[in-house]
C-alpha positions as CSV (number, residue, x, y, z in Angstrom):
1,X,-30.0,-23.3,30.4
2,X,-27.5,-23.3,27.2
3,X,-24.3,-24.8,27.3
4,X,-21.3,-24.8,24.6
5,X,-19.3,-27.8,24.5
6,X,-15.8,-27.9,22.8
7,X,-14.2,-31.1,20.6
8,X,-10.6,-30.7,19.3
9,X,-11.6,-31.9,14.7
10,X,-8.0,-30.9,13.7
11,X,-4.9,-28.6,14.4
12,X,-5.9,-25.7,16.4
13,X,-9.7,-26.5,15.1
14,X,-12.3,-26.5,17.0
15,X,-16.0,-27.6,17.0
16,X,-18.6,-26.2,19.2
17,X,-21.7,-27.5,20.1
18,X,-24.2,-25.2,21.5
19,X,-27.4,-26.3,22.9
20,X,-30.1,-24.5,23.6
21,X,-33.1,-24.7,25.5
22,X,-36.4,-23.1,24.7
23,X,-36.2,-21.0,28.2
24,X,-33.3,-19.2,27.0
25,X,-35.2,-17.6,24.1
26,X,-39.0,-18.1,24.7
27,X,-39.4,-15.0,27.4
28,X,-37.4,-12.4,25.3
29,X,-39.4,-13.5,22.1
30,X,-43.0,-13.1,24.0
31,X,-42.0,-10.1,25.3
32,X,-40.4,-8.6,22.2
33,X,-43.8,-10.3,20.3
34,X,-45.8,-8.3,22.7
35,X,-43.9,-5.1,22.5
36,X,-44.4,-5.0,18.9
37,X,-47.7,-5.1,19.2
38,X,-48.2,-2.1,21.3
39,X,-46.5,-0.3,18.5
40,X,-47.9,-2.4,15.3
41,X,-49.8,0.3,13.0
42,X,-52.9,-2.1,10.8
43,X,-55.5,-0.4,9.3
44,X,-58.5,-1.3,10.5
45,X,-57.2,-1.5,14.3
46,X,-56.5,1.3,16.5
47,X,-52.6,1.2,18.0
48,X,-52.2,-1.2,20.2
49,X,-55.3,-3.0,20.3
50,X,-54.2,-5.2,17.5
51,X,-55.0,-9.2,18.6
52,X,-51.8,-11.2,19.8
53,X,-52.8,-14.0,17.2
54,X,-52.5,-11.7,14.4
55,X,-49.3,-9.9,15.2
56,X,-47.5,-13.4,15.4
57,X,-49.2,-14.9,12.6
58,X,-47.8,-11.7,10.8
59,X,-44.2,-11.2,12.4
60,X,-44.1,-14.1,14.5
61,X,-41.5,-16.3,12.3
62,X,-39.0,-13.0,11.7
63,X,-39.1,-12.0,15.6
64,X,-39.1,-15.8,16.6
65,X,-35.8,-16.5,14.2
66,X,-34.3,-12.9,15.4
67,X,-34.6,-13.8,18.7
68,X,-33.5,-17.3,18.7
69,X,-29.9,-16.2,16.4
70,X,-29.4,-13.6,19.2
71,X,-29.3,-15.7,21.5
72,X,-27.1,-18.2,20.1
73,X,-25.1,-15.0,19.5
74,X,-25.2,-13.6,22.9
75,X,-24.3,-17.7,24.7
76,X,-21.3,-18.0,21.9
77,X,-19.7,-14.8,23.0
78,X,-20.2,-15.3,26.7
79,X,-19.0,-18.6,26.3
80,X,-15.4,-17.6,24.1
81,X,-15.1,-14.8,26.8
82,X,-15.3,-16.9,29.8
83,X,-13.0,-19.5,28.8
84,X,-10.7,-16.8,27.2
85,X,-10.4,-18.2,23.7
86,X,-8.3,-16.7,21.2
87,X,-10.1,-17.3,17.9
88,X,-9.1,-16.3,14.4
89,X,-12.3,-13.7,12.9
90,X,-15.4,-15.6,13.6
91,X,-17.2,-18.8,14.4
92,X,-18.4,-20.5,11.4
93,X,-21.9,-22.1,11.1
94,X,-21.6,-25.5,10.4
95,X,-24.9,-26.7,8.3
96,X,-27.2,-24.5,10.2
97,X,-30.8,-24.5,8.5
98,X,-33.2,-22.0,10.2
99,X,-35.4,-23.7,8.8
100,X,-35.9,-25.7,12.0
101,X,-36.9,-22.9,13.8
102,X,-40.8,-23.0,13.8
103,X,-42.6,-20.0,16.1
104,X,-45.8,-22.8,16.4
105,X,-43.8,-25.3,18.2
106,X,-40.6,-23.6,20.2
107,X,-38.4,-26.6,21.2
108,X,-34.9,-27.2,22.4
109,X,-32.0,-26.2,19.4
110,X,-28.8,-27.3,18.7
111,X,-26.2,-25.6,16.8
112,X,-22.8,-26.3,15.7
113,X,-19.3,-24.0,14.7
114,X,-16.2,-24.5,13.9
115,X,-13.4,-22.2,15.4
116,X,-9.7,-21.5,14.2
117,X,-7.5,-21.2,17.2
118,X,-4.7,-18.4,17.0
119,X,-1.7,-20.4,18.0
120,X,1.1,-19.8,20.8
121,X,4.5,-19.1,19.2
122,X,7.8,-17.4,19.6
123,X,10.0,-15.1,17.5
124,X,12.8,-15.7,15.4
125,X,16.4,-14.5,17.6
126,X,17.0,-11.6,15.6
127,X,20.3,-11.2,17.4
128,X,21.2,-14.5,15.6
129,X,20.6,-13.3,12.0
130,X,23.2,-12.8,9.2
131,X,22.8,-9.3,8.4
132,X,24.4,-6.1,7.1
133,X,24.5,-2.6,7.5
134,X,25.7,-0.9,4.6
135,X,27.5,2.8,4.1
136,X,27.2,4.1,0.7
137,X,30.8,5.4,0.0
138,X,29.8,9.3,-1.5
139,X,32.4,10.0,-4.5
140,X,33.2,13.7,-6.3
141,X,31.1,12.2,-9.1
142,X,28.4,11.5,-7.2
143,X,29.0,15.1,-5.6
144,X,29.3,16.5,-9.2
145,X,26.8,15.0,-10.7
146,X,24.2,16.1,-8.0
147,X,24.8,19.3,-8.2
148,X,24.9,19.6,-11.7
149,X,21.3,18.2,-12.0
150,X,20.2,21.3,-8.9
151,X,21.8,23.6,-11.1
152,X,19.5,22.6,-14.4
153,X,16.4,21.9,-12.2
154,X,16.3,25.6,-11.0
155,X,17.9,26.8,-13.9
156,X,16.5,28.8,-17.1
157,X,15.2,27.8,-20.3
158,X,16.6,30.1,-23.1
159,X,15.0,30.5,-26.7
160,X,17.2,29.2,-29.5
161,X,16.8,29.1,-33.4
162,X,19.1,26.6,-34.0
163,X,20.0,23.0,-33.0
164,X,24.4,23.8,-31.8
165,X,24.9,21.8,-29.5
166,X,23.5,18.1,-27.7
167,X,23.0,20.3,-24.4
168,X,19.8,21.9,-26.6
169,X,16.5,20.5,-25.5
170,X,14.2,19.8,-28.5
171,X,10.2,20.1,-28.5
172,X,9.2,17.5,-31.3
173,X,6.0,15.8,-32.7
174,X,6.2,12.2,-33.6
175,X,4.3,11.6,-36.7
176,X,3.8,7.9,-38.0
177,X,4.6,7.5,-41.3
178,X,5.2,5.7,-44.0
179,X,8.9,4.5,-45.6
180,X,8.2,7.6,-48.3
181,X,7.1,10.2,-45.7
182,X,3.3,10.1,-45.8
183,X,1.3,10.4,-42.8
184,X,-0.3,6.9,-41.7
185,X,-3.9,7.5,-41.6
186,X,-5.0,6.7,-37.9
187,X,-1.4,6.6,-36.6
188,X,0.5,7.3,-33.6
189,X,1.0,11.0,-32.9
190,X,2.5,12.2,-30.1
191,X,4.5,15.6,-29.0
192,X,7.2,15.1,-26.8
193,X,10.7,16.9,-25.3
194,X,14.3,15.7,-25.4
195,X,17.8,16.5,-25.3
196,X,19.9,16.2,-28.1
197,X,22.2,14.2,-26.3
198,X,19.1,11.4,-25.3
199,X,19.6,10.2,-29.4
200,X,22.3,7.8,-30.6
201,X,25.9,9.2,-30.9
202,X,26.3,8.5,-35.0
203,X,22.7,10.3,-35.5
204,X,23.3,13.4,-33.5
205,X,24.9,15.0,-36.0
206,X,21.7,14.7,-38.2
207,X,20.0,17.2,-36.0
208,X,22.9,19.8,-35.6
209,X,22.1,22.6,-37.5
210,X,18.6,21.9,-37.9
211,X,15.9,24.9,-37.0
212,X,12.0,25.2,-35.8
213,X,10.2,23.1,-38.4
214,X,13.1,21.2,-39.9
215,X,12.2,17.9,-39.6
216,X,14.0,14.0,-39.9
217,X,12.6,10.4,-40.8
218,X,13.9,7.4,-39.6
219,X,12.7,4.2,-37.2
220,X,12.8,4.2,-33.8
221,X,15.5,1.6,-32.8
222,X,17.8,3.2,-35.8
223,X,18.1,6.7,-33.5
224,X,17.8,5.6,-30.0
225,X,19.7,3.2,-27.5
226,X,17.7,0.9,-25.6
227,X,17.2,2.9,-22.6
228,X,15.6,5.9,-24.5
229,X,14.1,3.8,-26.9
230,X,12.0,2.1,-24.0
231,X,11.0,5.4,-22.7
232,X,10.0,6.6,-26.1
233,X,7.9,3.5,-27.3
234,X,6.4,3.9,-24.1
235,X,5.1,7.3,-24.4
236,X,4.2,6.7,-28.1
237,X,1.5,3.5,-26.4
238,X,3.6,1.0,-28.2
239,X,4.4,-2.1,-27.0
240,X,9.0,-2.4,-27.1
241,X,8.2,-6.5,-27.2
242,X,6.2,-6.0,-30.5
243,X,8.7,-6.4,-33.4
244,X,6.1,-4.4,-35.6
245,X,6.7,-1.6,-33.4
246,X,10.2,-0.9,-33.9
247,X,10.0,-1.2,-37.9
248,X,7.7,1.7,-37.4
249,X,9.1,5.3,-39.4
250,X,8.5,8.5,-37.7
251,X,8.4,12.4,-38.8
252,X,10.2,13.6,-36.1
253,X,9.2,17.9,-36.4
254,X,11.4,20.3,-34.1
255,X,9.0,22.5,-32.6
256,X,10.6,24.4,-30.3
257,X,14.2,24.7,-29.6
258,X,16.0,25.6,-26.1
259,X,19.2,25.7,-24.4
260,X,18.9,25.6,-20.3
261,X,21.4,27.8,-18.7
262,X,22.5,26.3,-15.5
263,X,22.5,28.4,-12.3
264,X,25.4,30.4,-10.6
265,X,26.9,28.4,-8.1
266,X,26.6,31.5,-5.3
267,X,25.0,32.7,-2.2
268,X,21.4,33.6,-4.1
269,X,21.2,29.6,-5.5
270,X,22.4,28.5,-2.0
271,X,19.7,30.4,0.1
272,X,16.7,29.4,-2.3
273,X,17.8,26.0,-1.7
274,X,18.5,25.8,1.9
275,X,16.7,29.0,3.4
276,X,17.6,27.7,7.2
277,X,20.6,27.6,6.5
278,X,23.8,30.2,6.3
279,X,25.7,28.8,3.2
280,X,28.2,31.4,2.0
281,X,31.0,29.6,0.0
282,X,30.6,27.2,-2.6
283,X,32.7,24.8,-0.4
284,X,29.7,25.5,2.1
285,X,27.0,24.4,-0.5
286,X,29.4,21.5,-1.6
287,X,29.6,20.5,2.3
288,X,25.7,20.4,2.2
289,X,25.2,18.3,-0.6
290,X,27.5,15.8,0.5
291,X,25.4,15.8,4.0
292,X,21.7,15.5,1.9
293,X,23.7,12.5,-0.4
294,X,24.7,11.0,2.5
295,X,21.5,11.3,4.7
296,X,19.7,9.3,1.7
297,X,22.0,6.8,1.3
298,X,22.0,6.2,5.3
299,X,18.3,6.1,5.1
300,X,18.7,3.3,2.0
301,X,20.5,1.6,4.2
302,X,18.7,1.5,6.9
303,X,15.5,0.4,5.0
304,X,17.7,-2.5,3.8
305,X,18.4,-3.8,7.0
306,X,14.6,-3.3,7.9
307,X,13.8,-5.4,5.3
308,X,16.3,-7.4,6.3
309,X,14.8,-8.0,9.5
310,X,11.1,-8.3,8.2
311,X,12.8,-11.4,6.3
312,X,14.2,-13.2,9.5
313,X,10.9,-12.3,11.3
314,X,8.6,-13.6,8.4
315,X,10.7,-16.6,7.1
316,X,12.6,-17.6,10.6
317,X,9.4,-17.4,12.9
318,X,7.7,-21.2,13.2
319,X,3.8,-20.5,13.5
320,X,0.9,-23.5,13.0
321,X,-2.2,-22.0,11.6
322,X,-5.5,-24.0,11.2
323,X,-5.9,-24.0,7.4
324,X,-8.4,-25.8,7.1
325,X,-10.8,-23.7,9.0
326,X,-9.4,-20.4,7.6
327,X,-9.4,-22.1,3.7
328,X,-13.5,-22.3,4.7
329,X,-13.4,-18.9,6.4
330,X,-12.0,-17.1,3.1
331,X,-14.5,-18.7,1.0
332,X,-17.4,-16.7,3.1
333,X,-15.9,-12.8,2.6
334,X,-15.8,-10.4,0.1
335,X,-19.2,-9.6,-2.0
336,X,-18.4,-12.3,-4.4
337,X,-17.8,-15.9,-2.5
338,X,-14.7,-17.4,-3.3
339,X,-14.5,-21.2,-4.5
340,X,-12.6,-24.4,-3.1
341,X,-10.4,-23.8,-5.9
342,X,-10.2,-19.8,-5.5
343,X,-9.6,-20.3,-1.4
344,X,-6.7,-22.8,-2.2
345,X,-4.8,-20.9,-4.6
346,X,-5.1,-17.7,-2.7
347,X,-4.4,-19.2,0.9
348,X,0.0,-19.4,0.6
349,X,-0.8,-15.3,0.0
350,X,-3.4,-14.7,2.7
351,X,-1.4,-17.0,5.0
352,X,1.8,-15.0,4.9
353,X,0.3,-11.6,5.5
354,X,-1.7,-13.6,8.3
355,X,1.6,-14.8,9.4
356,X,3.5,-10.9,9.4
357,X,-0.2,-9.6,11.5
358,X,0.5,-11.8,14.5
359,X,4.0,-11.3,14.7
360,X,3.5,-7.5,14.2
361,X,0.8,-7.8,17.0
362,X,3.4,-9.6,19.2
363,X,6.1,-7.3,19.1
364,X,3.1,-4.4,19.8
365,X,2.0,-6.4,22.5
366,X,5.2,-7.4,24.5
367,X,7.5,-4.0,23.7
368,X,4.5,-2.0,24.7
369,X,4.2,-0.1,21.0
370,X,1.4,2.7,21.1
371,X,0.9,5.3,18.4
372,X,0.0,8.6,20.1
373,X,-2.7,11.5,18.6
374,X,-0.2,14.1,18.6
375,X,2.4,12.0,16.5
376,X,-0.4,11.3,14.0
377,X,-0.7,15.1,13.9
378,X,3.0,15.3,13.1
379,X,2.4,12.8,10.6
380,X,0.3,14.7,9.0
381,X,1.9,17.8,9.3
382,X,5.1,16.5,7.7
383,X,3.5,14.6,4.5
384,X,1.6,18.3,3.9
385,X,5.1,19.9,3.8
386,X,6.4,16.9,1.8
387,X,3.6,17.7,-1.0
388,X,3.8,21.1,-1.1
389,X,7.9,20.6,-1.5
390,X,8.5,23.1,1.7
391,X,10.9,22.8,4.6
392,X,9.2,21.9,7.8
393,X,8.7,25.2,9.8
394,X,5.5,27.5,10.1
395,X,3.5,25.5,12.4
396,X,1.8,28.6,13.8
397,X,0.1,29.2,10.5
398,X,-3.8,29.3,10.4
399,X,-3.8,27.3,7.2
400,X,-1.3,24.4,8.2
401,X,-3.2,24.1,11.8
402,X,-6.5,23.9,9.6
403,X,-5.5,21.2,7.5
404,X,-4.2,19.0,9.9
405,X,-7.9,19.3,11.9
406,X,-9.2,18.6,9.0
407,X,-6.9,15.4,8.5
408,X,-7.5,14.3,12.3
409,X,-11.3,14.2,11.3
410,X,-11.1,11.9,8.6
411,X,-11.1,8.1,10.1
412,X,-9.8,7.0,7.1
413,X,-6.6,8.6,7.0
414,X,-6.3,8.1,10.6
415,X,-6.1,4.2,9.9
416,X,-3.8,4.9,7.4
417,X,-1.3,6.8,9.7
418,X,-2.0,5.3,12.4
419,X,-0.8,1.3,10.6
420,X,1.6,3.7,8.7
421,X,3.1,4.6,11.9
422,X,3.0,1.5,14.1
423,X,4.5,-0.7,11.5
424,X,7.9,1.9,11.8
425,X,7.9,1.6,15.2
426,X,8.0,-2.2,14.5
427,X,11.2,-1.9,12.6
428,X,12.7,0.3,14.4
429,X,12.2,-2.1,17.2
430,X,13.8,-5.1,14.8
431,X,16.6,-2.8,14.0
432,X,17.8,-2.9,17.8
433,X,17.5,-6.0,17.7
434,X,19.7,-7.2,14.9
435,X,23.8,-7.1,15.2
436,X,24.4,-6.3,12.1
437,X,28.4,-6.2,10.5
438,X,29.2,-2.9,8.7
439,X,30.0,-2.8,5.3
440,X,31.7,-0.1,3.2
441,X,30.6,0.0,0.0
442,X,30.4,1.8,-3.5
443,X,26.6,2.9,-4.9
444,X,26.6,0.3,-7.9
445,X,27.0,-2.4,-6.0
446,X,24.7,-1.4,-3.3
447,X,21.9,-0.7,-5.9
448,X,22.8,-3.8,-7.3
449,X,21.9,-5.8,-4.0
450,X,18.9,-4.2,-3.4
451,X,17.9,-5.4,-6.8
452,X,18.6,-8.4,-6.2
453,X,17.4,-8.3,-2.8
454,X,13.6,-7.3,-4.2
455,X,13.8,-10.0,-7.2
456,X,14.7,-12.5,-4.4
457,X,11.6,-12.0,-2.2
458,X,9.3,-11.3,-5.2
């Protein structure tokens, strides 16, 4: 009869030692020797009439080793079920050689494993934690500014023929060249589309005036602040560290010129935006804005204080792990087996997402978190209306019902939502939890924090 004892080689390691005795496996492997050669198909013997000697000279060792692993298999997971053991992924094989298994001579075995014990632990007081909820003060600039940019997002594009004014937007072709004008054989060219207004203040009027063709030669740095000029050395494949770069002269060729006429602020540019809703008065649509700036800057918020939370769950929660066992675990997955060295370095990583799963599993497990099929299906319903850019609404058509089957079918994505979902419920859970004191504050300095909150943790 096997038997699985247990001895304690380190901090929530264990060693198991299982022994067992040729009856465990012997019957299983005679009979399974036997069934195969009922079904064995030799030439030169009919089925099933193929001599016993034969079939385990042939399969013997494969069938004898099979059955002997399975075993050990089959006493090992009885044995972690009875005594209730909960183990980190699986038992590791301590300097088994099958080697020792020989189908001529079945004899007693012993095997040994090592186990990583998932420890006992208990979660950091979030009621006790230091933390903030912010409100995004929502200023007439802000206001302005917001609807300024609606108004040239759904506005039109007018033809122009001549560069008047730094509102004109400018199709141009960057042509590398050298200090006298020549094309640089093999050099950057690249077409792109700006607004006057994107190129220094003193070189502006350089361009004023200027029609379709009309071109101007300078270096980059000479005709753009830093901001643009990142976002242009960027989109040219050039590197903004490389001092080579910016000496660099450019044909810059106007192409195209255009002048974007804003929309009318009235009840047309206010039902196109907000269909469901009756906006008649520009004090209406300014009402609405103000709600939408507001909503985002809420929801900022509130991800801040979830993160917040995730902080004093990760870095306030006290949990042992048996590194030593997991260090040897790592090294075994993945296609390509991971070194001593490769294990050690990667471990404080792996260690810390380890650390987040059990305490994400906790908080499932005590506040009785479940993710339910149909709020997958809303899931999915509201990242296809997301994509598409449409309100939510029009459930009942064919085509939305379709997709989401279609979604619901796919185990990936499933997963995906599924994690995607459960780990919101897990903040939202944290965010009871916390007392946070309220804050009123202006949009710089909240950016400014979250900045600094993200180059903190990172």
């Amino acid at each position: 009869m096997a038997t699985v004892t247990k001895e304690n080689i380190g901090l929530l390691n264990e060693k198991l030692t299982l022994k067992l005795e040729k009856t465990d496996y012997l019957p299983t492997f005679e009979k399974s020797l036997k069934d195969y050669s009922k079904k064995a198909n030799i030439p030169g013997f009919r089925k099933g009439m193929v001599p016993a000697g034969l079939i385990k000279k042939m399969y013997g060792p494969s069938l004898f080793t099979d059955e002997v692993l399975r075993t050990v298999d089959r006493e090992l997971i009885k044995y972690l079920e009875e005594e209730k053991l909960d183990i980190f992924a699986q038992p590791l094989p301590v300097e088994m050689d099958i080697r020792q298994l020989d189908v001529n001579n079945p004899a007693d075995y012993t095997f040994h494993f090592e186990i990583g014990m998932k420890p006992e632990f208990a979660l950091a007081d979030l009621s006790k934690a230091k933390v903030t909820r912010y409100k995004v003060k929502i200023t007439d600039e802000m206001i302005n500014n917001e609807i300024t940019r609606l108004q040239n997002r759904y506005g039109n594009m007018k033809d122009e023929n001549t560069v008047n004014t730094e509102e004109n937007v400018l199709n141009v072709l960057f042509t590398e060249v050298d200090e006298n004008g020549n094309e640089v054989e093999g050099g950057v060219k690249k077409d792109n589309s700006l607004l006057v207004k994107y190129f220094k203040e003193d070189f502006r009027s350089n361009l004023l005036g200027k029609h379709i063709d009309d071109y101007v030669i300078a270096q980059l740095d000479k005709i753009f602040a830093e901001k643009e000029l990142d976002f242009i050395l960027a989109d040219l494949g050039l590197d903004k560290n490389d001092p080579a770069a910016l000496q660099k002269h450019f044909k810059i060729q106007i192409t195209k010129i255009g002048l974007l006429e804003k929309r009318e602020l009235n009840e047309e540019f206010f039902k196109q935006l907000y269909p469901n809703d009756e906006l008649k008065t520009e004090a209406d649509f300014r009402n609405k804005v103000v709600e939408e700036i507001q909503a985002y800057w809420d929801n900022q918020a509130r991800n801040q204080l979830q993160h917040m939370a995730y902080h004093e769950l990760l870095d306030g929660t006290t949990i042992d792990f048996p590194e030593s066992f997991l260090k040897k675990w790592m090294q075994t997955q993945g296609e390509e087996k991971k070194t001593e060295e490769d294990a050690e370095k990667e471990f404080p990583t792996f260690k810390n997402q380890l650390k987040w799963t059990l305490i994400s599993d906790k908080i499932v497990r005590e506040n009785n978190i479940e993710v339910k099929p149909e709020e997958i299906k809303a899931f999915a319903r509201q990242q296809l209306f997301g994509y598409m850019n449409m309100p939510m609404g029009g459930d009942d058509q064919p085509w939305v019902n379709n997709y989401i089957d279609k979604m619901m079918q796919d185990r990936k994505y499933i997963e995906d939502a599924y994690n995607r979902i459960q780990s919101q419920k897990i903040f939202e859970w944290a965010e009871t939890q916390v007392k946070p004191a309220e804050q009123e504050i202006a949009m710089e300095d909240f950016v400014k924090i979250q900045e600094e909150h993200k180059h903190h943790h990172h």
